[in-house]
C-alpha positions in Angstrom: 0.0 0.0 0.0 1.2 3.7 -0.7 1.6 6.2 2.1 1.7 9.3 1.5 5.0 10.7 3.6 4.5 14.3 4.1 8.3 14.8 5.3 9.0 18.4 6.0 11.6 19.0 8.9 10.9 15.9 9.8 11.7 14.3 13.2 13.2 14.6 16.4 16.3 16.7 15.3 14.1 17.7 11.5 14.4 21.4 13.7 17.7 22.2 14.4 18.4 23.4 11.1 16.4 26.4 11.7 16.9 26.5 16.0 19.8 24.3 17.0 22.4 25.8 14.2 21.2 29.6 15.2 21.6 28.5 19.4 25.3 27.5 18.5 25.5 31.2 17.0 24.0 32.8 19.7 25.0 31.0 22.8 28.7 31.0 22.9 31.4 29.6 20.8 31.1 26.5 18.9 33.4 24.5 20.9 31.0 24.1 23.9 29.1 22.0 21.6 30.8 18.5 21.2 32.3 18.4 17.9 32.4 15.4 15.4 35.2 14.9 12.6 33.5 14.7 9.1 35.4 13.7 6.1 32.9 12.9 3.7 35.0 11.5 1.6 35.8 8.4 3.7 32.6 7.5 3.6 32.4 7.9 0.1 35.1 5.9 -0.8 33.1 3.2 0.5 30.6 3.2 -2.1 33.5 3.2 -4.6 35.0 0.1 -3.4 31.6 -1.7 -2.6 29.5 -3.7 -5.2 26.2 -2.8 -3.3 24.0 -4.8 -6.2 25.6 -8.1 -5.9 26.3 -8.0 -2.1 22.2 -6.9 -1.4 21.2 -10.6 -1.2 17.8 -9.2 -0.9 15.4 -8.9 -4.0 13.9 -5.6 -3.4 15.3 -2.9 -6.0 18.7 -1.1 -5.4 17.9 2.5 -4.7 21.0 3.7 -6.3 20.0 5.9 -9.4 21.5 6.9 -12.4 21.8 10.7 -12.9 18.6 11.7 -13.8 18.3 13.1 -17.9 17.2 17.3 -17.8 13.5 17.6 -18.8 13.2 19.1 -22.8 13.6 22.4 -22.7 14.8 22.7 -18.9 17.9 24.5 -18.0 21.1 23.9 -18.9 23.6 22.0 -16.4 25.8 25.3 -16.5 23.3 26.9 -14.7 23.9 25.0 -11.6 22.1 25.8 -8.4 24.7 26.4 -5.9 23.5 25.5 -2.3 25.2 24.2 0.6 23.6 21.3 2.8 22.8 20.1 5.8 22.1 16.5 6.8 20.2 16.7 10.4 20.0 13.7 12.8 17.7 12.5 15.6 19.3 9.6 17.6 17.2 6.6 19.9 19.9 6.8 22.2 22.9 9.6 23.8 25.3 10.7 21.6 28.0 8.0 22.1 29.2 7.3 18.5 28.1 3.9 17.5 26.0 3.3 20.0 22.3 4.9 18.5 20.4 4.8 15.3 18.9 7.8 13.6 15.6 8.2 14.8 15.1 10.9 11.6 16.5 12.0 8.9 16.4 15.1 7.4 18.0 17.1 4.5 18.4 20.8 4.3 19.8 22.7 1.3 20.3 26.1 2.4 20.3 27.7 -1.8 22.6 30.8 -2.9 19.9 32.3 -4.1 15.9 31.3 -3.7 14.2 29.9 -0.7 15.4 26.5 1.4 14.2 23.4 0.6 13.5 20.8 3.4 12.5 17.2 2.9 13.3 13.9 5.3 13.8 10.4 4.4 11.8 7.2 6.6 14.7 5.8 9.4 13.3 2.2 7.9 14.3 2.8 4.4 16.0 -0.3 2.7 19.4 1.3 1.2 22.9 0.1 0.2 25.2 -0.3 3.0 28.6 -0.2 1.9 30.0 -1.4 4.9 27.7 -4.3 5.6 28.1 -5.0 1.7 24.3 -5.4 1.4 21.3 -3.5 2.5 19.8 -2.0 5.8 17.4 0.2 7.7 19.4 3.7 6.5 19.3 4.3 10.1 21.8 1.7 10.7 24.0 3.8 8.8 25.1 6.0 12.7 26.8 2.5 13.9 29.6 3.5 11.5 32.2 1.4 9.9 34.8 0.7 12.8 37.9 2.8 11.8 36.9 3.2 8.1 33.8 6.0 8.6 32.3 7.2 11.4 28.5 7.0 12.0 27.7 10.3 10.4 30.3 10.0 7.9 28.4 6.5 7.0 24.9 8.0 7.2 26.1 11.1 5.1 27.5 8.7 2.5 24.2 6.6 2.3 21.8 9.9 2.0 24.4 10.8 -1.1 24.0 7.8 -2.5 19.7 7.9 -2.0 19.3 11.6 -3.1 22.5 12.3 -5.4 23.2 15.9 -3.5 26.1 16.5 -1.4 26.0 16.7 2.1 27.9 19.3 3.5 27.2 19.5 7.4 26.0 17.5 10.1 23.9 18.6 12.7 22.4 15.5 15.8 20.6 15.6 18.7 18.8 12.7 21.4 15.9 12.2 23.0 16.5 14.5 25.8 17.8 17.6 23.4 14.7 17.3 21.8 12.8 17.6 25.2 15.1 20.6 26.6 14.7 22.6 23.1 11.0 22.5 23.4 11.0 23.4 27.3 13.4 26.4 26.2 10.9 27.3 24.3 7.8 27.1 26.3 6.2 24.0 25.1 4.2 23.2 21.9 0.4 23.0 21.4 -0.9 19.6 20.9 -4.4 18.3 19.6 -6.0 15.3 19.7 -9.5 14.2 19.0 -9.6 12.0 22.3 -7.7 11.3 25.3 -4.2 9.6 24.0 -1.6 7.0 25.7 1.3 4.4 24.8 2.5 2.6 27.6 5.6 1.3 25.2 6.3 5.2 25.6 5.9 5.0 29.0 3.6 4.0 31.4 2.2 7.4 33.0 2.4 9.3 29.6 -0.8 10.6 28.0 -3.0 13.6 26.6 -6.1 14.2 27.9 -7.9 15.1 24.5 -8.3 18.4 23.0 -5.4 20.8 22.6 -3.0 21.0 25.3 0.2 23.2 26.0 3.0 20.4 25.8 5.7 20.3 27.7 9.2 18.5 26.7 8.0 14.7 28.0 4.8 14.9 26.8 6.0 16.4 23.5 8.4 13.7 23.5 6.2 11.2 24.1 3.6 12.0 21.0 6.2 11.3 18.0 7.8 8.7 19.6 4.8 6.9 19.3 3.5 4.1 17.3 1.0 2.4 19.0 -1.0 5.0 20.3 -3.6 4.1 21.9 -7.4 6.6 22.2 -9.9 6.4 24.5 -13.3 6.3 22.7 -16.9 6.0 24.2 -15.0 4.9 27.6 -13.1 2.0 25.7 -9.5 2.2 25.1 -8.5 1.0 21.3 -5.5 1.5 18.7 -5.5 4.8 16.9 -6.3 3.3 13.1 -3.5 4.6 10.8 -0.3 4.6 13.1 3.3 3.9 11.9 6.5 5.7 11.7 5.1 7.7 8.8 2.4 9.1 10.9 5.4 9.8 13.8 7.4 11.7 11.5 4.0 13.9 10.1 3.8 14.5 14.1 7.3 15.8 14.5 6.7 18.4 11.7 3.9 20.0 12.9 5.8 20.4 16.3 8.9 21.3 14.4 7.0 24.3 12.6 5.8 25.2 15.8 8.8 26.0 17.3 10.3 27.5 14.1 7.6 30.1 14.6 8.9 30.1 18.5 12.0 31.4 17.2 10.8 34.0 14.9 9.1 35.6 18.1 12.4 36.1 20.0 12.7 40.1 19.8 16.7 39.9 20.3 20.2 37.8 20.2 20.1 38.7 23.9 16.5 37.5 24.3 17.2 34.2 22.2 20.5 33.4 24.2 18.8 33.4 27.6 16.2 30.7 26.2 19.1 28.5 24.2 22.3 28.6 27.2 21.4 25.1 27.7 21.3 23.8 24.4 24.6 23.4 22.9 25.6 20.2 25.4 22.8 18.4 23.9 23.8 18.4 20.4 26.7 17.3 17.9 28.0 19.2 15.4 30.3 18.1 12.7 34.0 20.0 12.7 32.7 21.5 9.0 30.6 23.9 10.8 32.5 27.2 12.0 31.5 30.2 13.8 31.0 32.5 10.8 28.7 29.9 9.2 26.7 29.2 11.9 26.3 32.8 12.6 25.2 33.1 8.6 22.7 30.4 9.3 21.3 31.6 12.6 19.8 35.1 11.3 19.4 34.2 7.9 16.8 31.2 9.4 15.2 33.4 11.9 13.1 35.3 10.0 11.8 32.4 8.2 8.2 31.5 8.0 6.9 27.5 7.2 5.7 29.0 3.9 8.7 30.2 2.9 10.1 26.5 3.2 10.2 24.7 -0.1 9.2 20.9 1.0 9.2 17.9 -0.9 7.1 14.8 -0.2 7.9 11.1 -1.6 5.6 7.8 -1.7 6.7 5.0 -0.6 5.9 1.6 0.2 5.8 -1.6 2.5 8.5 -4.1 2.0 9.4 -7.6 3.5 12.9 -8.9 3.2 14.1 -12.5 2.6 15.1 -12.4 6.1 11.4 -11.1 7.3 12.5 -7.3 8.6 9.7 -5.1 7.4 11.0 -1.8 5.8 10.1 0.7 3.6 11.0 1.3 -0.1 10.7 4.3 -2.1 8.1 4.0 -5.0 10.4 6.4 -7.5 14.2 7.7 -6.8 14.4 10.8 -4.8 16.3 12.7 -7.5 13.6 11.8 -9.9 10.9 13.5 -7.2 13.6 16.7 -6.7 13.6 17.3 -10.5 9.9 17.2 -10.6 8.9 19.0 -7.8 11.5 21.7 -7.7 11.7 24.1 -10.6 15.5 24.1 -10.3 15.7 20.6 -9.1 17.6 19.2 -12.1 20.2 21.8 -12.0 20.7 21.1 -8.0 21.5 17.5 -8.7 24.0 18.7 -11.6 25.5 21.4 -8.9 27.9 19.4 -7.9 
């Protein structure tokens, strides 16, 4: 069956592009933020050396793509797009490298001139792993590759190789990041048609029903789950329609929300007294500096949703030889980009 995956900012982290890259700006200097090595190219040179095809073992389709042909009449490759990118990370776990899995997965590309474009790809997305030679969950792609690549240099390598951009930057946060930034922030509004629980969240968590002022936990607790439970007519039953898809379209809507937070703050001063907290509970690869964060901090701030360009993708259920369930994209994400983005042939040919 197709879903229709509504992927915006999507996730845990899908945010920090717009708020966790201006706190680093605003708070203090970047070193107070733990800092990652990225060298894309190790990664890379993984999927030079690895025959991804005939190490899958699985018989779903590769997702590598060919470059995708310019539409007739489109623009010329020498008018390149030139952007600069930003692959942002959610982790299940702290950030002890290879010890979590990306939770979500998001893409920003930050354009020289014309207005961002935000999209996400699903954490359960069967891709080449070069350093499993065959495929995974593109989450698996933060356990890294022992000395080889390091889990984002992996993960970075793997969204190339899906999307055929470049990924410049890498931005991460946990579980707990995520609750602080929205406490910072004075919680997000939340609205449900009936009273709400998952004790696989936790056992106490819950929404009464209605809209409610969220804090971080209870935030927290609505996209993380998946088997959310409503109570209707006194009886407690699954919410039809639930899966990671729907988790993600959750994260969004709070991910706008606090976008918008942002673009309230009346002052650097006024925005560093809500984000002094922030920068332990992130990662940030070496590739970021000072001046560009400062660049991408008031540039993002005056941002509306609307002036987001977002791109959605279908996609579709998928069961492995070895019985994992997982999702597969029903057409190549550069195929989608060149559609759905006016410029979107001459970003892939940027670079």
């Amino acid at each position: 069956m197709t879903r229709r995956s509504k992927l915006l900012v999507a996730g845990v982290a899908g945010g920090l592009l717009l708020i966790g890259a201006g706190a680093a700006a605003v708070v203090g200097p970047v070193s107070e933020a733990e800092r990652s090595s990225f060298d894309p190219d190790r990664g890379r040179d993984l999927l030079d050396d690895e025959d991804a095809d005939e190490a899958a073992g699985d018989d779903a389709p590769a997702v590598t793509v060919e470059s995708v042909e310019p539409p007739e009449g489109g623009p010329s490759p020498a008018e390149d797009v030139a952007y600069e990118s930003v692959l942002v990370l959610g982790s299940d776990a702290g950030l002890e490298e290879g010890d979590e899995r990306a939770d979500a997965i998001a893409v920003g590309l930050l354009l020289e001139e014309g207005e961002p474009v935000l999209f996400s790809l699903p954490r359960d997305l069967w891709v080449d792993n070069p350093c499993e030679g065959h495929r995974t969950r593109l989450n698996a792609g933060l356990y890294g590759c022992g000395s080889d690549a390091s889990g984002i240099e992996l993960t970075a390598a793997m969204v190339e190789q899906v999307t055929q951009l470049t990924i410049d930057h890498v931005v991460e946060m946990d579980f707990e990041g995520f609750e602080t930034v929205v406490d910072e922030f004075g919680g997000v509004e939340v609205c449900t048609d009936n009273p709400v629980r998952d004790p696989k969240v936790d056992e106490d968590w819950g929404l009464p029903g209605g809209c409610v002022d969220a804090d971080g936990e209870q935030a927290l607790g609505w996209v993380r789950s998946r088997g959310t439970l409503e109570e209707v007519d006194g009886t407690w039953r699954y919410k039809d329609g639930v899966d990671d898809l729907t988790r993600i379209e959750r994260q969004q809507e709070l991910m706008l929300e606090l976008v918008s937070s942002v673009g309230d703050v009346g002052s650097a001063y006024e925005l560093r007294g809500r984000l002094d907290t922030l920068l332990d509970q992130m990662r940030l690869s070496d590739t970021l500096d000072l001046v560009r964060i400062t660049d991408l901090a008031w540039s993002a701030r005056g941002l509306e949703p609307d002036d987001i360009r977002r791109v959605s993708f279908d996609v579709h259920d998928h069961q492995t030889e070895a019985g994992a369930e997982v999702l597969l994209l029903d057409e190549p994400v550069p195929d989608v980009l060149v559609r759905e983005l006016e410029d979107g042939q001459r970003l892939l040919d940027a670079r």
